[in-house]
N, C-alpha and C positions, 0 to 999 in steps of 0.2 A: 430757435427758428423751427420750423413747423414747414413740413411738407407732405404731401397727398401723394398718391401712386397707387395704383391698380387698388383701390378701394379702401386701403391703409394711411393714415395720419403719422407721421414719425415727426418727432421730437428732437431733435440735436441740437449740437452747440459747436459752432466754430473758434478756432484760436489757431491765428495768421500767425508762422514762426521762420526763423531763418531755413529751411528745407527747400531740396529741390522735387518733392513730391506729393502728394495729396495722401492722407493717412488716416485710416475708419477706424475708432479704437471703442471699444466697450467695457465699461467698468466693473467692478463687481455686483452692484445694483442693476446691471443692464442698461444704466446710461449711456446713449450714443454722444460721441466727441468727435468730432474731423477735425484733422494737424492740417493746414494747408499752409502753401508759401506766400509769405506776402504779395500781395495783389491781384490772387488768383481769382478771377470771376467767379460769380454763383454760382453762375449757370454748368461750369466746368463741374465744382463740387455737387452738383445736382444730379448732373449725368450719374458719376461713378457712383453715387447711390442709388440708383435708378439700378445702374449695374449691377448691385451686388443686393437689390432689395430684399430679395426672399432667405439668402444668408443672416442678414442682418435683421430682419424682424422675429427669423426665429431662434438666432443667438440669445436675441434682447428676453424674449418672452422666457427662454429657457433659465434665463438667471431672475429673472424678475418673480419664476415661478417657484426656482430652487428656494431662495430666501425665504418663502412664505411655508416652506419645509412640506412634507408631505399632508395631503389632505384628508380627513381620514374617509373611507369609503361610504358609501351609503348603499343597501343592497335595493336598490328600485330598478324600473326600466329605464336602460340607457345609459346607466352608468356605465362609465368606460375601464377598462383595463388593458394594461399592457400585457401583449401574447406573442413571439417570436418577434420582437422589436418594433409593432407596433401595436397599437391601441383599437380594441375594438368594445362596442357593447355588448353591453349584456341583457338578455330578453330571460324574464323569467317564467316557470312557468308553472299552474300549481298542478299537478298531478298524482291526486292522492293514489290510485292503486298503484303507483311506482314500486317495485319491487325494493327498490333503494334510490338517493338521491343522488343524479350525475349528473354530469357535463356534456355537452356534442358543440362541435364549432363545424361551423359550415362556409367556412371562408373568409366572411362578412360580419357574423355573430356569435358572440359564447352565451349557446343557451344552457339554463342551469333549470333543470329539472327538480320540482322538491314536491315531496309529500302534504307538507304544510308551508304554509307562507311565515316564516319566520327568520330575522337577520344570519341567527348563529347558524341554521342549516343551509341557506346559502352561500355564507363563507367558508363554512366546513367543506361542502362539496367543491365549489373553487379551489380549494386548496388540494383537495384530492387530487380534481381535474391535472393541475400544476405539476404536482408529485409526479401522478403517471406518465405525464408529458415530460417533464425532466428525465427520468428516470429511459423513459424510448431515445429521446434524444440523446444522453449520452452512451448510450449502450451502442448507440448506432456509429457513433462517432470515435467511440474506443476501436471499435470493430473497422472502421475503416482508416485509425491510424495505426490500428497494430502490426503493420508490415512494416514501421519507423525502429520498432522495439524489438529486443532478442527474450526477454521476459513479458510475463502478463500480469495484468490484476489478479490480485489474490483472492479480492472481494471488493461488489461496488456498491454505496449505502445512501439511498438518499436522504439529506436530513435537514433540520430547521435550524442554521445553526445562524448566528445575529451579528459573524466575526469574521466568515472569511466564505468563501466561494467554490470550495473547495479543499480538500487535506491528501496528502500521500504518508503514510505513515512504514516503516522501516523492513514491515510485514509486506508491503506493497499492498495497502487495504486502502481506496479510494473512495472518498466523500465528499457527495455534490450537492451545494445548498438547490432547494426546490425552487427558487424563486427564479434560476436560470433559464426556466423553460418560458421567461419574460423579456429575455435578449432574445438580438439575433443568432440566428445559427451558427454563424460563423464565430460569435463571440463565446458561445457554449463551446464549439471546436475546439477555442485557445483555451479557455480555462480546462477541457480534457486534456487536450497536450500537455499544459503545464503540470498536471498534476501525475501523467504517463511518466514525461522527464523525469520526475522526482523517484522514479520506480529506480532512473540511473546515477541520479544525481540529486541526494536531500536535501545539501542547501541550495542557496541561489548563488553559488559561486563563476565565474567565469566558463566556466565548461558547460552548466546548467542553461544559464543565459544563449550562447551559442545554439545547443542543442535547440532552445525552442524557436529562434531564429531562424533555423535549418529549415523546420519544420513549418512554422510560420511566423515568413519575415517583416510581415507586417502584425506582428503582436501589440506595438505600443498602443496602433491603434485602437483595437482592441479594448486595452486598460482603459484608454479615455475613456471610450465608450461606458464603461462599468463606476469609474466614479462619476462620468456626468451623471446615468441615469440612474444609480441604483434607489437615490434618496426618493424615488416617484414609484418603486419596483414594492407596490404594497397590495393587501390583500384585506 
């Protein structure tokens, strides 16, 4: 069944069951399904997706878009990138006497400044851009969870690594992948926490767990956050 809304087409499929409520379910393809109880008017099931439209078409597109895995980039005008949790483009622009090639974001856009018009020094310098922006970010966010902790970092080190999102190692030497300057803030916050915690607690044991809870209790969400988007977090 097929329905129109605010300028959007959606595709569902109904299946009328013994329940006493109406049920919007998404599959891993992004296919929409509504559970209703038998006999339930359309127009009933119409509404509650009407309800929840803007939820539901961007759940759907989010998994319709994962499966097709990441895209790989193209460095032109307009191509988008994710930057503090959302997506912006990118204006390039050619500048030969540039002393060096860089980045400047002005709210709206990540312009990339390059000497020559060529793929690798645009992404190279994007990735700079990234580094340095990671690397402020969490510096900032150490700094202001460090009234949590009786110790400090030892050393903070930003790196490319393709595994994990961070490290705390026994030295208290703290490593933050660069690509987290592509989350939101708040979600760079918890991966610093988490990795602070480990300054008191190296595994993930029950006191570890707590402690980052204390600090911030809404962490799971966080996680989700990081394995929804990280397969789109490309450069």
């Amino acid at each position: 069944m097929n329905h129109t809304f605010s300028g959007e087409t959606l595709h569902f499929d109904i299946k009328y069951k013994n329940r006493k409520s109406i049920g919007i379910y998404l599959d891993g393809y992004g296919n929409v399904e509504v559970h209703a109880p038998k006999g339930t008017p359309d127009e009933s099931i119409i509404e509650l997706l009407e309800d929840k439209w803007d939820v539901i078409l961007r759940n759907s597109k989010e998994r319709k878009d994962r499966l097709n895995g990441p895209q790989e980039k193209v460095y032109v005008q307009g191509e988008q990138f994710l930057y503090l949790g959302k997506v912006f483009p990118i204006e390039i622009h050619h500048y030969p006497s540039s002393p060096q090639d860089h980045v400047l974001f002005d709210e709206t856009t990540i312009h990339v400044y390059v000497k020559k018009l060529e793929d690798e020094r645009i992404k190279q310098a994007l990735k700079r851009f990234y580094y340095q922006q990671c690397k402020a970010l969490v510096e900032k966010s150490i700094s202001s969870h460090q009234h949590y902790f009786k110790t400090k970092p030892h050393s903070i080190r930003i790196t490319d690594s393709t595994k994990t999102w961070g490290t705390c190692d026994a030295k208290r030497q703290l490593t933050f992948n660069w690509k987290l300057a592509m989350a939101p803030r708040e979600v760079v916050d918890y991966v610093v926490v988490h990795e602070m915690c480990h300054m008191v607690h190296l595994n993930h044991d029950r006191s570890f767990w707590r402690l980052v809870g204390k600090i911030v209790p809404d962490y799971k969400e966080k996680e989700n956050w990081l394995a929804a988007s990280s397969w789109k977090m490309t450069v």
